[in-house]
N, C-alpha and C positions, 0 to 999 in steps of 0.2 A: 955733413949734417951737424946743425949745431946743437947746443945744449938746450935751448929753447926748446926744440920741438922732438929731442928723445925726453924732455921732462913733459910735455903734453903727451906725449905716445906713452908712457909714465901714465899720468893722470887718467887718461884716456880705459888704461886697462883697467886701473883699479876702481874707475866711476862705472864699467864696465860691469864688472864682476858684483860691484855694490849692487847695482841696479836690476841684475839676475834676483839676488837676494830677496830686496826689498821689495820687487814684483810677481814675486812667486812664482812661480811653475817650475819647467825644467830648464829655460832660459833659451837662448838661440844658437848654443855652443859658443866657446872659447872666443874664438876669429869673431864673429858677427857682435859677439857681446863687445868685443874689443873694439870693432868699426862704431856699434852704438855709444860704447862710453866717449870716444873722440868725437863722433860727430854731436854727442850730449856735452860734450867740454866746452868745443865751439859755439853749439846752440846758449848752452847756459851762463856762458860768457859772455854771447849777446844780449840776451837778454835780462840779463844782470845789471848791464852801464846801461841800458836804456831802460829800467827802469829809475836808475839814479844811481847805482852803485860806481863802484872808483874802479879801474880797471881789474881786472882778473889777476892781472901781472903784478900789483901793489899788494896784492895777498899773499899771505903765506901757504905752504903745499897745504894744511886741513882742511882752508877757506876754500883754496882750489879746489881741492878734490869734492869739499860740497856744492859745491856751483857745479861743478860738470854733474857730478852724480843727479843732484836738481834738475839740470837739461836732460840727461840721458833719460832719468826715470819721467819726464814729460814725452819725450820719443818716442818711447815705447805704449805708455796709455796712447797717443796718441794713433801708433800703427796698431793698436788692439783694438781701437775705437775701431776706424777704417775700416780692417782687415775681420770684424766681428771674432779674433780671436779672443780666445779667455785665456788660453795658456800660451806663452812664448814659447 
């Protein structure tokens, strides 16, 4: 495993855990908050250079960590919208 992606699994936890925070409730647990913030790294990372930004990788860890936390915390409004939950 290289350093690349134990520093996304990194990122991942902590846009995670932000993302609990910033969304209120009780959150999805540890694990799943963990699976949200990585898959909110990836999402917000795409959608970051397609909106015009420079890659994800050219920022430094705070820049990262806001860009996933931004995708994470879209994920979840997103599965709240769907899912008609109010609470995580």
């Amino acid at each position: 495993m290289g350093h690349g992606v134990i520093a996304w699994i990194i990122i991942g936890v902590i846009a995670g855990w932000l993302t609990g925070k910033i969304m209120r409730g009780s959150g999805f647990g540890f694990f799943v908050d963990m699976i949200v913030g990585l898959v909110g790294a990836f999402f917000g990372g795409w959608l970051w250079t397609h909106l015009g930004g420079h890659s994800i990788n050219e920022h430094g860890l705070i820049m990262s960590i806001i860009i996933a936390t931004f995708g994470a915390v879209i994920l979840t409004w997103l599965f709240r919208l769907v899912t008609g939950s109010k609470d995580s």
